[in-house]
C-alpha positions in Angstrom: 0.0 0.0 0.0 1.5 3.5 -0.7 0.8 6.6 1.6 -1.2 9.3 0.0 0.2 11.8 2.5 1.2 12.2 5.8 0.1 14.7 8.6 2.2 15.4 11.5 1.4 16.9 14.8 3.3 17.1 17.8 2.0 17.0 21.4 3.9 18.2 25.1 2.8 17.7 28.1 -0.2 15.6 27.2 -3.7 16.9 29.1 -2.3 19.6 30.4 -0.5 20.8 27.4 0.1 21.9 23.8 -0.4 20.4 20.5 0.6 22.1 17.3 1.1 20.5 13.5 4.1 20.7 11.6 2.4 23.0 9.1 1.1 25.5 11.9 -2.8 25.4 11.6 -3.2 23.5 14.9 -1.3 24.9 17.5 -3.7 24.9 20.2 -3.2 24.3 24.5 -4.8 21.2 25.7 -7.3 21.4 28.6 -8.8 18.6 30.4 -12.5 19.9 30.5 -13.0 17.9 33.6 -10.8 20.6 36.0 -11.2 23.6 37.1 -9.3 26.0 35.2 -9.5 29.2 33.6 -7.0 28.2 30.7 -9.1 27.4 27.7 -7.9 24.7 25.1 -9.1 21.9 23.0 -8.7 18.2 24.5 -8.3 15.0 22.5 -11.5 14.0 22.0 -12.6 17.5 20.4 -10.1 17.0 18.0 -11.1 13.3 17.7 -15.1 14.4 16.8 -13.4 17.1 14.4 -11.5 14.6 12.7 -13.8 11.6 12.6 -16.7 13.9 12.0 -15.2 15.3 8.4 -14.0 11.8 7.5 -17.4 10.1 7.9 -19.4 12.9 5.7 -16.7 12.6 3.3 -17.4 9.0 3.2 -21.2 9.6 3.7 -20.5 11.9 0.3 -19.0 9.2 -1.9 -21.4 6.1 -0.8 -24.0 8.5 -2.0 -22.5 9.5 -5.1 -21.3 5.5 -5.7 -25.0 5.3 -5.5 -26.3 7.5 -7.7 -27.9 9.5 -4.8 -27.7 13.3 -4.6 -27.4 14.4 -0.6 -26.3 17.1 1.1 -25.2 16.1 5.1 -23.9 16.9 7.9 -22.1 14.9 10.4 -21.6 15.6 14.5 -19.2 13.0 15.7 -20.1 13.4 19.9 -17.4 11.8 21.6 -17.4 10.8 25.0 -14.5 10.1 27.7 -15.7 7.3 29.5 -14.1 5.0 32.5 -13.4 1.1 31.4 -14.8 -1.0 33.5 -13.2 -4.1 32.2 -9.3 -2.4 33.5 -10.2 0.8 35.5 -8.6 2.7 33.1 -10.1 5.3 30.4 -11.8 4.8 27.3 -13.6 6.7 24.6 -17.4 6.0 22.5 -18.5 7.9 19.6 -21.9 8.9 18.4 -21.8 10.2 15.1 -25.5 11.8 13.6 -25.5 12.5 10.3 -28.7 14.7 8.9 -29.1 14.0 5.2 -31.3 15.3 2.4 -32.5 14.2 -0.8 -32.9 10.7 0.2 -35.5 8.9 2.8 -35.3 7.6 6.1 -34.7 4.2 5.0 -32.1 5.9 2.0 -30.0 7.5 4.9 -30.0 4.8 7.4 -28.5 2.5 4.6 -26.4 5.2 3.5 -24.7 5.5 7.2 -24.1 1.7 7.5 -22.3 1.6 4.1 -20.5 5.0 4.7 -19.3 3.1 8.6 -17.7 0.5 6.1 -15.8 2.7 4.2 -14.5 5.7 6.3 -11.4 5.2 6.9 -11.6 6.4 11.0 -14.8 3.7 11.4 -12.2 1.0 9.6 -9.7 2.2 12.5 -11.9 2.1 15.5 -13.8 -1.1 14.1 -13.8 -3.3 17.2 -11.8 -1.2 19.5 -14.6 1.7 20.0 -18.1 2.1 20.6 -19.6 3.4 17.6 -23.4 4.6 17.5 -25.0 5.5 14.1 -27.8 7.9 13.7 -29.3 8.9 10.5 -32.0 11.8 9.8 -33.4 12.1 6.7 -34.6 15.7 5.8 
């Protein structure tokens, strides 16, 4: 397999830090939105719902298009920090809602479960992440 491209990003200081890509359009502090502090910041699983969010429309996009169906959408990927009961450790779920037009409920749901085979984020999480779909047709 050859790589398309690469993106790079470089993180100190983990929760309570900075992240910033090698380009310069991230540079952001990190927070954990969990403690009281006035410092503001993004936290991993923003960035997460950012990422996997675009991915899956894009995906959502080109299942559509593969399919002869003319959509617009939208995608909100809500992800949650949770606690693992299996180790006592951390772990995260996703919900991701996608609002789609121009096909019907039955169109969109269908859609969603072929676009969750495709995007490459839902190949990557496959099995190792809780991943709720919900489609609404408009």
């Amino acid at each position: 397999m050859s790589k398309l491209f690469t993106s790079s990003a470089t993180a100190k200081g983990g929760r309570g830090g900075h992240v910033k890509s090698d380009d310069g359009v991230i540079d952001l502090n990190v927070v954990m939105p969990t403690e009281n502090t006035d410092e503001t910041g993004t936290n991993p699983e923003q960035l997460f719902a950012a990422t996997y969010s675009t991915c899956f429309d894009g995906a959502l996009n080109l299942v559509a298009k593969n399919n002869n169906k003319d959509i617009e959408s939208t995608t909100t990927a809500d992800v949650s920090f949770e606690k693992d009961a299996s180790d006592g450790g951390f772990k995260i779920s996703v919900k991701l809602t996608s609002e789609i037009s121009g096909v019907s409920q039955d169109e969109a749901d269908e859609l969603m479960k072929d676009a969750h085979q495709v995007c490459p984020y839902s190949k990557a999480t496959r099995g190792n992440v809780d991943v709720e779909l919900e489609a609404k047709a408009k």
